[in-house]
Every structure is written in structure tokens, then in C-alpha cells.
C-alpha positions in Angstrom: 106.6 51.8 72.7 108.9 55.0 72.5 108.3 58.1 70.9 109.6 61.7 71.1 108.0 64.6 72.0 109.5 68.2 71.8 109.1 70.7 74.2 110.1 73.8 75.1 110.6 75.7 78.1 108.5 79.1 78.4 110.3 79.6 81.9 113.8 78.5 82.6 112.9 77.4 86.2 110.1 75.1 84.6 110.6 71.4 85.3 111.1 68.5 82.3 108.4 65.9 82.4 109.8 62.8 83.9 108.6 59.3 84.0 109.3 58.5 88.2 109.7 54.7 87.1 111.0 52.9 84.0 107.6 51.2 83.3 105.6 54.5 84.3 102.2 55.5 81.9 102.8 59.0 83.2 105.6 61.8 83.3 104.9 63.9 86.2 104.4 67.5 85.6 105.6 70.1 88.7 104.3 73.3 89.5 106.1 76.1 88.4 105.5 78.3 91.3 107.8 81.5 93.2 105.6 80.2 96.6 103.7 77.9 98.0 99.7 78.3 97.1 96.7 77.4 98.9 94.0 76.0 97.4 90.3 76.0 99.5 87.9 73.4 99.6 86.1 73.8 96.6 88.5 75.8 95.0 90.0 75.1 91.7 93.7 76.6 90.9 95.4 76.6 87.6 98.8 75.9 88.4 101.3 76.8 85.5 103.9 74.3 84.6 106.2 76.6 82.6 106.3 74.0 79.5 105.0 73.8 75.8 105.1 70.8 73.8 104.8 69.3 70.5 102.7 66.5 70.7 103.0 64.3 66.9 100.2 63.6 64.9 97.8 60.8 65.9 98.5 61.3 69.3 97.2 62.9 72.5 98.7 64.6 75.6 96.3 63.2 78.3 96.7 65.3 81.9 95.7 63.0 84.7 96.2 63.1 88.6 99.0 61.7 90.8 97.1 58.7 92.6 98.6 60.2 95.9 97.8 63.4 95.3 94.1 62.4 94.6 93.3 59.7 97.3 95.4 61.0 100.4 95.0 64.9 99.9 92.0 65.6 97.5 93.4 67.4 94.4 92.9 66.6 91.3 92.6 68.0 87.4 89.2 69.9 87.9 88.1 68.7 84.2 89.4 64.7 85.0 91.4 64.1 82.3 93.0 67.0 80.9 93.1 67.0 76.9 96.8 68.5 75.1 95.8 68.5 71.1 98.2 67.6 69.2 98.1 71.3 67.0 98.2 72.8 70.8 101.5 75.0 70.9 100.3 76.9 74.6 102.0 76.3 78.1 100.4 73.5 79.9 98.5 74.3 82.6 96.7 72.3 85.6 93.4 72.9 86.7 94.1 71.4 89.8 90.8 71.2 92.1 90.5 71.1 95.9 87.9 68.1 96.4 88.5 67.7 100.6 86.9 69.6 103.0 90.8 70.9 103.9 92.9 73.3 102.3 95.5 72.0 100.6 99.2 73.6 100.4 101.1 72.9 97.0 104.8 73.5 96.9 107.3 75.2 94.0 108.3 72.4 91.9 105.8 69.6 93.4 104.5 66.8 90.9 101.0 68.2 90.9 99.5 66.0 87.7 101.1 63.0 85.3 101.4 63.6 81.1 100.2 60.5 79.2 100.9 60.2 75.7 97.9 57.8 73.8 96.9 57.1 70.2 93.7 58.2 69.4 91.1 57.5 66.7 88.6 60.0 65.3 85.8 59.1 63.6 83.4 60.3 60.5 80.1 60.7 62.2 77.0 59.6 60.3 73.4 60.6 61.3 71.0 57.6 60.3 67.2 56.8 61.1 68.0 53.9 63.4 70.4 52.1 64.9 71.3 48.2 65.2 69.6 46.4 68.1 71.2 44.8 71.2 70.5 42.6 73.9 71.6 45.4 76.1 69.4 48.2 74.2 69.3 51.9 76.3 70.0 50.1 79.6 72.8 52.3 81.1 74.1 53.2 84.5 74.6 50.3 86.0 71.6 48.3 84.0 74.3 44.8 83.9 74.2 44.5 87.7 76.4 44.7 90.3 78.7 41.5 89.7 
């Protein structure tokens, strides 16, 4: 499923979203940077993508990490999943957090995060006295067992 999203560039050195394979969930996002940054351990960095977009109606721009990024260097969205609004008309930006015990180096123009586009429901929320029992009940983390 295919649908358009405008966009617009707030810096003319700022990078188009671009899906790195045809059957890709994410567009990768690059840094828009002059020079490289360093981000401590611990440290989290907004990096600024130079790009504003108009997300339609119904749908959500979701801001999640590169898997390579993440597992082999330790940077990821400081938030998890970054949330784009659909009324949001700002520059997106990547709160990209330093989660080894290394600094990390990020480069002008690296893919620093991936874009997802996803349908989304809201929903009318309704305070009652009780709610409808389960087998399961209040058992949570991890109360189904291991396998």
C-alpha cells in the first residue's frame, strides 16, 4: 500500500527520505549536519534532519532506529519510537541516544533513524465501575511464562 506524503525542505542540503529497499517499512532519515558530532555514553543528541512533512489524516509518522545503528553501535531514538502527528508542520528531529559505554561519531548526511508511515485508531475513552473478567486477570510482566 502506497500513499503520498509532502514534504518540504527547511534546508537545501537536507536529505529526502528514502526507502534503502523496494519492500522497506522505513525511509531512512540522514543527519543534516556541517560536521561530524560526538555523542557520549549516556548522552542524548538531537540531530536535525532539515525536513518538514505533511503527514494525511489517519496516519502517523513513526521515527524508529536503524537496526545497525542500534545493535552494533548503541544509538537509538532516546524516546523509542518517535511520534510525527499528522497536524505536525515542524522539522523532524532525532533524539538520537548514546546507549554504549563508547562515544559514538555520527557523520553529515548519515541514516541516523528510519520514517514509518502507519494507520492509527483513536479511541473514545469511557470510565466505568468495572471491567469484564479474564482468565488472565492483572497478571502482567511476564505472568504467561516463558514459552
Amino acid at each position: 500500500m502506497k500513499t503520498t506524503v509532502k514534504f518540504t525542505k527547511l534546508d537545501k542540503s537536507a536529505s529526502v527520505p528514502v526507502y534503502g529497499t523496494p519492500f522497506a517499512a522505513g525511509a531512512d532519515l540522514r543527519a543534516l549536519l556541517d560536521e561530524n558530532i560526538k555523542i557520549a555514553p549516556g548522552e542524548t543528541y538531537f540531530v536535525h534532519t532539515g525536513i518538514a512533512t505533511e503527514i494525511p489524516e489517519g496516519l502517523v509518522g513513526l521515527i524508529y532506529a536503524r537496526s545497525g545503528l542500534a545493535c552494533k553501535r548503541g544509538l537509538a531514538p532516546a524516546n523509542c519510537v518517535g511520534v510525527i502527528d499528522s497536524d505536525y508542520r515542524g522539522e523532524i528531529m532525532v533524539a538520537l541516544h548514546n546507549y554504549s559505554n563508547n562515544p559514538q561519531e555520527i557523520e553529515p548526511n548519515e541514516r541516523v533513524a528510519q520514517l514509518v508511515i502507519a494507520p492509527y485508531i483513536t479511541a473514545d475513552f469511557v470510565e466505568v465501575d468495572t471491567l469484564e473478567d479474564t482468565d488472565r486477570g492483572e497478571g502482567g510482566f511476564g505472568s504467561t511464562g516463558r514459552k
